[in-house]
N, C-alpha and C positions, 0 to 999 in steps of 0.2 A: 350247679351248687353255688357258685359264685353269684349268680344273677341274683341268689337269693338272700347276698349277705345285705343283712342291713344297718344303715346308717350308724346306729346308738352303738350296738359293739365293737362296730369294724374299729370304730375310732378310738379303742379302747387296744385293737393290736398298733404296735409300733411299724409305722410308716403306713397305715391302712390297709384295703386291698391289694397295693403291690408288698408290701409284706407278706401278707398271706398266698399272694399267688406266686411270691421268692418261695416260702417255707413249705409248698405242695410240692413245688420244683423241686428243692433239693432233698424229699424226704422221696421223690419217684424215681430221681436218677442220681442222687450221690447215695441216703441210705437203701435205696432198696435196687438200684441199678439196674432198674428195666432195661436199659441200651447195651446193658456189659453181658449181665449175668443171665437177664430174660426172663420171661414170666412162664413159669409151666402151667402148661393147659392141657390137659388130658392126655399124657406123654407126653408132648409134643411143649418147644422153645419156641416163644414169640420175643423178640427183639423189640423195642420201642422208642423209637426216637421223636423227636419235637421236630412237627411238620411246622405251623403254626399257630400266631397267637388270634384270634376269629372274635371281634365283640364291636358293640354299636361304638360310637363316639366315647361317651358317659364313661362305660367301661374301659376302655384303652387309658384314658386319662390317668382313672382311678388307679387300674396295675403297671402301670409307664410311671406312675407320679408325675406327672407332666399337666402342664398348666392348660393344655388346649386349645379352644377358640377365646378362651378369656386370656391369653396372652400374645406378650410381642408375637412370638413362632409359635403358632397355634399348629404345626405339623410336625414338633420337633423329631420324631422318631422317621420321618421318612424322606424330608424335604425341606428346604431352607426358607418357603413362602413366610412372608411377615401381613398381620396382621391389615386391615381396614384403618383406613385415619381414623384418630378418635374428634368425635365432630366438636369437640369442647376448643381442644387443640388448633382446629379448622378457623374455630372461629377468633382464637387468639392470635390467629397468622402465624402459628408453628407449620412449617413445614413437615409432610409427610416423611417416610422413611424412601419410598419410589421417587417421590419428587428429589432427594435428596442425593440418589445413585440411580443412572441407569440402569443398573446392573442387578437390584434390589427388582422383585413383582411382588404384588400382593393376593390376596387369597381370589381378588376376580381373574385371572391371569386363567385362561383356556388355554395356554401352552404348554405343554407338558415338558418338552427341551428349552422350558427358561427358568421352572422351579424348583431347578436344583436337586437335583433328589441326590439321597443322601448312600453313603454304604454303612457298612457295622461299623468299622473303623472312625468313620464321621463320629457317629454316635457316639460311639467308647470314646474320644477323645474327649468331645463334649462334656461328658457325663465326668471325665476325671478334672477336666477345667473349673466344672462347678464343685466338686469334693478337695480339689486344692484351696478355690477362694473358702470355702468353708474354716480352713485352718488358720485362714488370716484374720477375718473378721466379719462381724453382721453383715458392715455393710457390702463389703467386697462381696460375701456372697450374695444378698441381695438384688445387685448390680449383675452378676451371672445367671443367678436367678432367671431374673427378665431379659436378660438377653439372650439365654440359651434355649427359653420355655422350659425347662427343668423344675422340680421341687427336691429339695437336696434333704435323703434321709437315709441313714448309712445301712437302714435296714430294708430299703427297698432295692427293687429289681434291678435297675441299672448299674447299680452304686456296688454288686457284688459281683465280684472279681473272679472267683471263680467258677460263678452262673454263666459266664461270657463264652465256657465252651460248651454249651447245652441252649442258651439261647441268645440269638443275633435278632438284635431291634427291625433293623432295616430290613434284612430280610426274610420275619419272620409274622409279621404285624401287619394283620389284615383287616381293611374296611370294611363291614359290612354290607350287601346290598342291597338289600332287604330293611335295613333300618334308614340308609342313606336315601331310599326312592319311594316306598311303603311307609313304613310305620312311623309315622310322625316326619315324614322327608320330604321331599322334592315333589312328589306329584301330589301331595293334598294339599302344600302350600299354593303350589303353579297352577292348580285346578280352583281354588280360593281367587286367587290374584287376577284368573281371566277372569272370572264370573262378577267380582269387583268393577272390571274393567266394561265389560259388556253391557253392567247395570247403567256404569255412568257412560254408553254411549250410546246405548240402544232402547235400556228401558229392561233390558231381560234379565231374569234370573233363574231361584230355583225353581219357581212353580214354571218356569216354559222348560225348563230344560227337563220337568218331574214329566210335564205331561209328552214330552216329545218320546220320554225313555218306557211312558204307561203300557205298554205293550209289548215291550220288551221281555223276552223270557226265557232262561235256560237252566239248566238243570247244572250243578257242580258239587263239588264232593263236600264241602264246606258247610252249602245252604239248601237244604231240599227245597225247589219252587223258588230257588231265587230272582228276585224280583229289581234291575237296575233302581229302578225307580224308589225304591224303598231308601235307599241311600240319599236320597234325597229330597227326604220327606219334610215337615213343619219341623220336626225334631229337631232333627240334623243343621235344616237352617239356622235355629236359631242360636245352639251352641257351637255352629262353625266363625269363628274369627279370623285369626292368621290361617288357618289351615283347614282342612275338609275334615268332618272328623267322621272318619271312617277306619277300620280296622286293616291292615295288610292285605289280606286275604280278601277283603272285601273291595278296597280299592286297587288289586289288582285285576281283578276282573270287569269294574267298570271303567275302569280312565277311554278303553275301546269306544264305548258307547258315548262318552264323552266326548272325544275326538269326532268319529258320527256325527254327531250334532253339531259339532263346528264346520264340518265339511257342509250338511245340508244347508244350517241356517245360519252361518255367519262368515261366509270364505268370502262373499262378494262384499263383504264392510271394509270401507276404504278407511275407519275410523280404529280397526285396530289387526291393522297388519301385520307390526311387530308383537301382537300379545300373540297372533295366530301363529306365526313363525317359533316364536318360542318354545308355546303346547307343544306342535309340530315335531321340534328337535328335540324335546323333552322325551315324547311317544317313542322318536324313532332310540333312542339311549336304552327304552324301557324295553322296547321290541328285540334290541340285541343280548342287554342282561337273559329275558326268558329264553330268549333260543339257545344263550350259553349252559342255558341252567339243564337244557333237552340234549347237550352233543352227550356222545358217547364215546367219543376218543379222541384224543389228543390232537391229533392235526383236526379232525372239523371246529376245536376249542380256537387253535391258532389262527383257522381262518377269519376268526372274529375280531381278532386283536386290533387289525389295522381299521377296521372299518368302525369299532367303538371308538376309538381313539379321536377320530376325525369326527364324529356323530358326538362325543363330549363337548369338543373343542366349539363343535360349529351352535349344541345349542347355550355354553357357557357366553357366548359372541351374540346369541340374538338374546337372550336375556338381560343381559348390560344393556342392548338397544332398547329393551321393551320398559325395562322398571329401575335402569341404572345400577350403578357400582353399591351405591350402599344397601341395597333390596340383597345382595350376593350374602346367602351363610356359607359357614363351613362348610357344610353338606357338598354344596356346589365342587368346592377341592376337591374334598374327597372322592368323587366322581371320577376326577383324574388319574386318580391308582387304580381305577377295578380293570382296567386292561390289561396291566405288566400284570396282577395278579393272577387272570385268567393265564396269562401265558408262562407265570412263574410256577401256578399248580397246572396247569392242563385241565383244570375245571373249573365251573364256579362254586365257590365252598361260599354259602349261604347261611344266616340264623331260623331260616324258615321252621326246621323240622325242632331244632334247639327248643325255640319260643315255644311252638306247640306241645313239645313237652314241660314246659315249667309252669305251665298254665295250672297245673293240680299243686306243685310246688309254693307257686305263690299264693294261692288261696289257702293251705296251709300257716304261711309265714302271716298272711294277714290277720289272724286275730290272734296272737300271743300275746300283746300287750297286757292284757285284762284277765285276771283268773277267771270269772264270771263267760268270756267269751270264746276262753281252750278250748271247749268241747265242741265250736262250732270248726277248729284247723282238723282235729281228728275227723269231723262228717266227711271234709274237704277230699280224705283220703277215699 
């Protein structure tokens, strides 16, 4: 339901969607007290308590109020990383924030024991350093503002005091993996970025890589007859830019066939070793997410932990060799948390099944604007 608020009213509740996702909270567990009193269900008391908080980037920002990758600490709720030089900056001879402290990494940093990661306490302190400068003045808050990545509204999530025993930031506030690698993330950029690379070294693109996959064929629950090769048709090439533009579901099933293709036709190119390497570590990140997504119990979840950890680390390390520090998004950090998650739920909790439900939802929400165009959200249904 949240995925569905949109923009024109949200902005219209006080503090946005983290108001609205404070004022769910406190009407499920202060007025109606799922956790205390329980919900009856057919005789029988179910207890409810807050596992966690599960949504793409966009959405955490929006219910965190927190400034994200457009600010100094684009990870406020998890982790101490700062921000990319800004290249304006670079070129006036400001010095970075890393160049400035050893002690300081930034969002490229593959090390998960130097980005600080944060507890509840972190947060909550934080959260009340920015609602003190508030009392003092614009700018003071301003100044906390951007140094804490906070946006300070007394009606949102952080900023309520007695929401802090029902929800804990740091340990409750989960990345997406499925948004971070899939849908709009990591693998349609990285899969964009080699074929880039390939063009200008080899000469190939998408018509060798359409007709290498032409024969390709397998059956999936998604696509009756699906066909690799269809992903990467005249269409697709010509609206793909920064990124593949292919659907989750759909690029998850072909990056295999992609890789494929790299092994036959292009593992002996001395021209681009590091773009191979990259893919490579990319796949192998991809290949331990799905297996997480298949365990069935808790220790085979743990035995994943250590070995995504060091598969993040090592393709976050060939990435910065292939296409450098400033090619690095967010996304890439965020990468860094999906293993203490794994090991913090005992599974991977995913937006897969989420998204595919809101799909009726938001063709609904899309044509309300226009009386004339209502009766086409009702078909929707």
């Amino acid at each position: 339901t949240l995925a569905s608020a949109t923009v024109r009213w949200v902005k219209k509740v006080p503090a946005g969607l983290s108001g609205l996702t404070r004022t769910l909270l406190r009407d499920l567990f202060f007025d109606q007290d799922i956790s205390g009193k329980g919900i009856c269900i057919e005789g029988s008391v179910a207890k409810v308590h807050l596992h966690g908080l599960l949504a793409d980037e966009e959405a955490l920002n929006a219910m965190l109020y927190i400034k994200g990758a457009s600010g100094l600490c684009p990870c406020a709720a998890l982790c101490s990383v700062v921000n990319k030089p800004c290249y304006t900056d670079l070129e006036s001879g400001i010095r970075s924030l890393t160049q400035r402290s050893p002690l300081l990494v930034d969002i490229s940093c593959g090390d998960v024991k130097r980005i600080g990661c944060k507890s509840d306490a972190d947060v909550w302190e934080q959260a009340d350093q920015v609602a003190a400068a508030a009392k003092v003045g614009k700018t003071a808050l301003q100044e906390e503002q951007k140094l804490k990545g906070m946006n300070y509204h007394e009606d949102a999530l952080l900023f309520d005091l007695p929401m802090r025993t029902v929800f804990k930031p740091a340990s409750m506030v989960r990345n997406d993996p499925m948004h971070i690698l899939f849908s709009n993330g990591l693998m349609g950029s990285e899969c964009m970025r080699f074929l880039n690379a390939l063009k200008l070294a080899h000469g190939f693109y998408f018509k060798e890589l359409r007709e290498f996959l032409q024969t390709w064929r397998w059956q999936c629950s998604a696509h009756t007859g699906f066909s690799p090769a269809d992903c990467f048709n005249e269409h697709r090439e010509d609206s793909s830019k920064g990124t593949l533009k292919l659907g989750a579901t759909e690029l998850l099933q072909v990056y295999p066939g992609v890789r494929h293709f790299i092994v036959e036709a292009c593992s002996k190119s001395e021209r681009l070793v590091k773009e191979i390497e990259s893919f490579f570590k990319l796949c192998e990140v991809c290949d331990l997410v799905l297996a997480a997504l298949h365990c069935r119990t808790k220790a085979q979840v743990a035995e994943l932990v250590a070995p995504l950890e060091n598969a993040v680390s090592a393709y976050m390390t060939a990435f910065v060799k292939a296409y450098g520090p400033d090619a690095v998004r967010f996304k890439h950090h965020q990468l860094l948390h999906v293993a203490s998650q794994l090991l913090r739920d005992g599974m991977c909790l995913t937006c897969f099944t989420l998204e595919r439900k809101h799909i009726t939802t938001n063709q609904c929400f899309n044509n309300y604007r226009r009386w004339e165009t209502m009766p086409a959200g009702s078909l929707a249904r």
